[in-house]
C-alpha positions in Angstrom: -163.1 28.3 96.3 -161.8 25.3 94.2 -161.0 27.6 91.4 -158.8 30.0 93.3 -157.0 27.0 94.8 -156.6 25.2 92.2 -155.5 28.5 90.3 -152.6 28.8 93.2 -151.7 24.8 93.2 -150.5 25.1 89.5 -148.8 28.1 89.9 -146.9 26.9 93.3 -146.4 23.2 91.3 -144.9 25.3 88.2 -142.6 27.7 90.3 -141.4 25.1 92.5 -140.1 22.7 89.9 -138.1 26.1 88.3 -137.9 26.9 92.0 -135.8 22.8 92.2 -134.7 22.5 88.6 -132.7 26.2 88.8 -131.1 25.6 92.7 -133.2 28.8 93.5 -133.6 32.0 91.9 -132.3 35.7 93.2 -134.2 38.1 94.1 -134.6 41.0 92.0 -136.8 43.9 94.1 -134.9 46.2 91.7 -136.7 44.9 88.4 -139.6 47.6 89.2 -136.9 49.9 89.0 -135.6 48.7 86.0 -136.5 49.5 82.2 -139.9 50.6 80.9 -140.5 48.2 78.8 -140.0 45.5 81.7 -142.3 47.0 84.3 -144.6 47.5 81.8 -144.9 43.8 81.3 -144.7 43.2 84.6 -147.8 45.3 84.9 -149.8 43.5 82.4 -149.0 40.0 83.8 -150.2 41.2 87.3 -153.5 43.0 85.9 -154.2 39.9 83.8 -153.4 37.3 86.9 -155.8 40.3 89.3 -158.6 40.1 86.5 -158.7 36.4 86.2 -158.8 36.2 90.4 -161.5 38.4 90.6 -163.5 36.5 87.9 -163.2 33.9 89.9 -163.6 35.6 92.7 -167.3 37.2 91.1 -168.1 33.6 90.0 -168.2 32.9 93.7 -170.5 35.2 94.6 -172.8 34.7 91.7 -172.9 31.0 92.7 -173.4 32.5 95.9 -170.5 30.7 97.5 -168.7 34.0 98.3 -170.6 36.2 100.5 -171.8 39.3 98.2 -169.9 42.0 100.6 -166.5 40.4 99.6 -164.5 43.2 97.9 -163.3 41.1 94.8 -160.8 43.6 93.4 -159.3 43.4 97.2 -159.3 39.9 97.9 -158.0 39.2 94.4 -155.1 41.7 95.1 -154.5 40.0 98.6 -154.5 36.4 97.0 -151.5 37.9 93.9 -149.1 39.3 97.1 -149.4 36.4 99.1 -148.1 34.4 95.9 -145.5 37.5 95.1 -144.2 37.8 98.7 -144.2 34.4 99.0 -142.3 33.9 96.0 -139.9 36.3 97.0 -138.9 34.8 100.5 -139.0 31.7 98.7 -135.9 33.6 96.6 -134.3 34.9 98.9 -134.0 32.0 101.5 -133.4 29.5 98.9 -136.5 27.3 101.0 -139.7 26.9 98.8 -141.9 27.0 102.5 -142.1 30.8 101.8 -144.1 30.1 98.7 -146.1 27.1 99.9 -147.7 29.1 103.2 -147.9 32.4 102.1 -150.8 31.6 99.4 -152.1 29.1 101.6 -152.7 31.9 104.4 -154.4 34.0 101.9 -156.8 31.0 100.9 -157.7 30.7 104.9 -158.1 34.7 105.2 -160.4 34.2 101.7 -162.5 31.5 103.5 -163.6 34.1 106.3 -166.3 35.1 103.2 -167.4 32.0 101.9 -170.9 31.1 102.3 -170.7 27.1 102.5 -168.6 24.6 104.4 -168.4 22.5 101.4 -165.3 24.2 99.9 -162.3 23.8 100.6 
């Protein structure tokens, strides 16, 4: 489970210092409805943050860490909207809490599968 923590530290630490250093971001739900060329990108970004989850996620279960019925593809998708809606509230509230908890739940709901108490 280190990995995928430590995966979703660095990318809290990195959005909230942008999060601090811009006074908060706005929302922009309408970006998927935007250009082509954006959601396209948008689409690559999230496929290539799913595939690296769900390495991570495999890795687990070939260490046998993760128990084998653990739908990777899932969980790695659970674990990418946690961050996203937490990121969003985190927007739209101007509070980073949003995007502290939000991943943080998704880490406990991940640790219903593991096969060890020694990760954390």
């Amino acid at each position: 489970m280190r990995p995928v923590h430590g995966a979703i530290v660095q990318i809290q630490k990195v959005r909230t210092t942008q999060f601090a250093q811009e006074g908060g971001v706005q929302a922009r739900p309408d970006v998927c409805l935007g250009p082509v060329d954006v959601r396209d990108d948008l689409t690559r970004v999230l496929a290539e943050w799913r595939d690296i989850f769900r390495a991570g996620l495999e890795r687990m279960q070939y260490d046998g860490r993760l128990d084998a019925s653990a739908d990777s593809a899932r969980l790695a998708h659970m674990l990418i909207a946690a961050y996203q809606g937490g990121s969003l509230l985190a927007q739209i509230a101007h509070d980073v809490a949003p995007l502290r908890d939000a991943p943080y739940a998704a880490v406990e709901h991940l640790r219903a599968y593991t096969t060890s108490d020694d990760i954390a």
